[in-house]
C-alpha positions in Angstrom: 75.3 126.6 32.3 74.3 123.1 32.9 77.7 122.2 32.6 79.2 124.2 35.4 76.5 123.4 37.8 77.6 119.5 37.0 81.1 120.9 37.6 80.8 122.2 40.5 78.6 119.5 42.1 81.9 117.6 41.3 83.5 119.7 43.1 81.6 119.8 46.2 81.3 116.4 45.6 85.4 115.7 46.1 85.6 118.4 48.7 83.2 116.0 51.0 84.9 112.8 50.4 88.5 114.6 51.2 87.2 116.5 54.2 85.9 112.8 55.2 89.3 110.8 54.5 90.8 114.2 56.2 89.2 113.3 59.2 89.5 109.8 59.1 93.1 110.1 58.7 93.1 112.6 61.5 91.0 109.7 64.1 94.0 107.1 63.0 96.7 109.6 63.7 95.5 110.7 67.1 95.2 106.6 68.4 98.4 106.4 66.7 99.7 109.0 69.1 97.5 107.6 72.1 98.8 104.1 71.6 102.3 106.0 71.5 102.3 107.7 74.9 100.6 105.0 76.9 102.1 103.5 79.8 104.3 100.4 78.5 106.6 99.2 81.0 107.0 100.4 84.8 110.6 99.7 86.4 110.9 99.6 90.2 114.3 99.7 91.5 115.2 98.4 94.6 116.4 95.8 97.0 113.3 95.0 98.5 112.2 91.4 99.4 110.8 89.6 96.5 107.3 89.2 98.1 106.9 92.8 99.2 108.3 93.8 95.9 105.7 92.1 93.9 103.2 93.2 95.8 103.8 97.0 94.9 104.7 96.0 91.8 100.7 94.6 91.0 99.7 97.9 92.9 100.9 99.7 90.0 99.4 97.4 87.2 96.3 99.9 87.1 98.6 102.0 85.4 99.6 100.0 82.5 97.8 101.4 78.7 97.3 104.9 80.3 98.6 107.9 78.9 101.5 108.9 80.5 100.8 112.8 80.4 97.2 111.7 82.2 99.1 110.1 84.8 100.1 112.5 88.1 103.2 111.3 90.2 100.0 111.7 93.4 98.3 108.8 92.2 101.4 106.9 92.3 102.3 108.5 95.3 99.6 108.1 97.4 100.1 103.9 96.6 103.7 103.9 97.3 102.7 105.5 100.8 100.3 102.5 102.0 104.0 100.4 101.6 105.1 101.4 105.3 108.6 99.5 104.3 109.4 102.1 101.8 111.4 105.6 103.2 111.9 107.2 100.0 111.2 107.0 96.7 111.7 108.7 92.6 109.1 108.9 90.5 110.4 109.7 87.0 108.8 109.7 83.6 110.6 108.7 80.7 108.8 109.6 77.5 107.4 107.9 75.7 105.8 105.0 77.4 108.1 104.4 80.5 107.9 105.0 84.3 110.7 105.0 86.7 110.4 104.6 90.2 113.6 104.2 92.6 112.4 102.9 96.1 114.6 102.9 99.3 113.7 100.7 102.2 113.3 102.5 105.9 116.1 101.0 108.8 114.5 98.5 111.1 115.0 100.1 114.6 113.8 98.1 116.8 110.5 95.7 117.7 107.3 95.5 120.1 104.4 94.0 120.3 100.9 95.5 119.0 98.0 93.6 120.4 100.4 90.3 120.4 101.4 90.6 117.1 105.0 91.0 116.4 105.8 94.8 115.0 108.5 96.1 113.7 109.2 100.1 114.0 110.8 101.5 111.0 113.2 104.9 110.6 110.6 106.3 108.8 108.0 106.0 112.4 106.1 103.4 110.3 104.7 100.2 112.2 105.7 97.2 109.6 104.3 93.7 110.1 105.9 91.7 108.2 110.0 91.4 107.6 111.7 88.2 106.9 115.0 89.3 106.4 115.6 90.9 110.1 118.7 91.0 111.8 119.0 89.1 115.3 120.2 92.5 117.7 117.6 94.5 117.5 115.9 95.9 120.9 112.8 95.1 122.1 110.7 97.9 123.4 108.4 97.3 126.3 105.3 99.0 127.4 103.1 101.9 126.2 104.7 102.4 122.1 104.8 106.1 121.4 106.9 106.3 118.3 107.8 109.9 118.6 109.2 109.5 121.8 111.1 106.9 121.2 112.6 108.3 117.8 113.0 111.3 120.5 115.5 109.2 122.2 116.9 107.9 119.4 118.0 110.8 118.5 119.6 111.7 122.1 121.2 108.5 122.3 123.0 108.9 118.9 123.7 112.5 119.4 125.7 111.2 122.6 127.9 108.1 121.2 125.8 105.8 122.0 124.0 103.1 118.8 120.6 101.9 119.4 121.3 98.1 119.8 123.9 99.2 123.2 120.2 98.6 124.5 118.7 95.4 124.8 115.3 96.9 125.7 113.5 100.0 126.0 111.1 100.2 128.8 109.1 102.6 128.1 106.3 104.1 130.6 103.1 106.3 130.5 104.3 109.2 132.1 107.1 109.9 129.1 109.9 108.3 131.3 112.1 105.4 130.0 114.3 102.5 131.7 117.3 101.1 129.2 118.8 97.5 129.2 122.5 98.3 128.9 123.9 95.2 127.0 121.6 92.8 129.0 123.7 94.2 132.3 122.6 97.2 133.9 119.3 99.4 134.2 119.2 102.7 133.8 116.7 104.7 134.9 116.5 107.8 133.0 114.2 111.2 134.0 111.3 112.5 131.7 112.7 115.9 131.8 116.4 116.6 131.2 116.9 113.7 128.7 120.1 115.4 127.0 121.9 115.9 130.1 121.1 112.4 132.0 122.1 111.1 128.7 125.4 112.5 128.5 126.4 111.9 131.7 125.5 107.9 131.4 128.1 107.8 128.6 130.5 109.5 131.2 129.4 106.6 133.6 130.3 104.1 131.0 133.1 105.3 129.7 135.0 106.1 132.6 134.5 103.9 135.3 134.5 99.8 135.8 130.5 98.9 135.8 131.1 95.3 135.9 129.6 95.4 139.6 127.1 97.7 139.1 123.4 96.6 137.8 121.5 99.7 138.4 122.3 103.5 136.9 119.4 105.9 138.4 119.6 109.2 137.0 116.1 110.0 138.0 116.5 112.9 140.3 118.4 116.1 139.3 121.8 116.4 140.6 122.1 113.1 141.9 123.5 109.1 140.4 122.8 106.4 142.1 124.2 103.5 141.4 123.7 100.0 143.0 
């Protein structure tokens, strides 16, 4: 009798230490499976300037040793968007320990200036400050800035053969009118209703007569051109 209780202390005894290795093992496994699935190496690629892609790229440091199942595409997402020089972008996982991100950089439209500061309007409607790499034709606007509007007329112009850089400056004015700098040449005055059609027939100005002499388009009232 003495015996078996002995034995199966013995028992009990080994049942303990395994249920303890057991669980040990188990605590070892699951940080080797963390330290699997965290966050190793983050590629961005793009063609954007060196110092705007570090910058994002030191953004996204935070990320590093997390666990990449832990980690939702928002959070990424919602740095990417503070970047107003980026248009698009891919976010993509690649298990185990790898994040992909694709970026696209938005079209430089045009420029102004925001309380004297030289700013640069982007496709996207995005104000950007800084650009180093900036081609010499692009327009100036001038006046009251409402990007809409003038992504609005952007839109017109293209839709109507014209490109964006015909225009050496975009006068724009409060009361949602605009005046165009035709290749440094001639003024156009455009409506603030009616866009489309004034549009169209200023490329039928252009296109069809001899404009050398002329210096001012007005297309301001309905029904009527005056040029001068």
């Amino acid at each position: 009798m003495m015996l078996q209780l002995i034995d199966r202390r013995k028992i009990y005894l080994y049942l303990f230490l395994l249920l303890i290795l057991l669980s040990i093992h188990n605590v070892n496994s699951k940080k080797s499976i963390n330290n699997y699935f965290k966050i190793k190496k983050i590629i961005l690629n793009s063609s954007l300037e060196d110092d705007i892609y570090k910058e994002i790229s030191l953004s996204l440091d935070q990320f590093y040793n997390s666990n990449i199942f832990s980690i939702n595409s928002n959070e990424i997402t919602s740095i990417l968007n503070n970047f107003n020089i980026i248009s698009e972008y891919k976010i993509k996982k690649e298990f185990p320990s790898v994040i992909k991100i694709d970026l696209k950089e938005t079209n430089i439209l045009a420029y102004f200036f925001d309380n004297n500061q030289k700013t640069y309007l982007g496709e996207n409607g995005k104000k950007i400050r800084k650009k180093q790499d900036i081609k010499d034709d692009l327009p100036l606007i001038v006046g009251h800035v409402d990007i809409n509007n003038f992504l609005d007329l952007k839109k017109k112009l293209l839709d109507n053969g014209f490109k964006l850089n015909d225009f050496v400056k975009y006068y724009s004015f409060k009361s949602n009118r605009w005046d165009l700098l035709y290749k440094d040449k001639i003024l156009v005055k455009l409506p603030s209703s009616n866009l489309d059609t004034s549009i169209s027939l200023l490329k039928e100005i252009i296109d069809s007569r001899n404009i050398n002499d002329i210096k001012i388009i007005d297309l301001r009232i309905k029904n009527r051109i005056i040029l001068s």
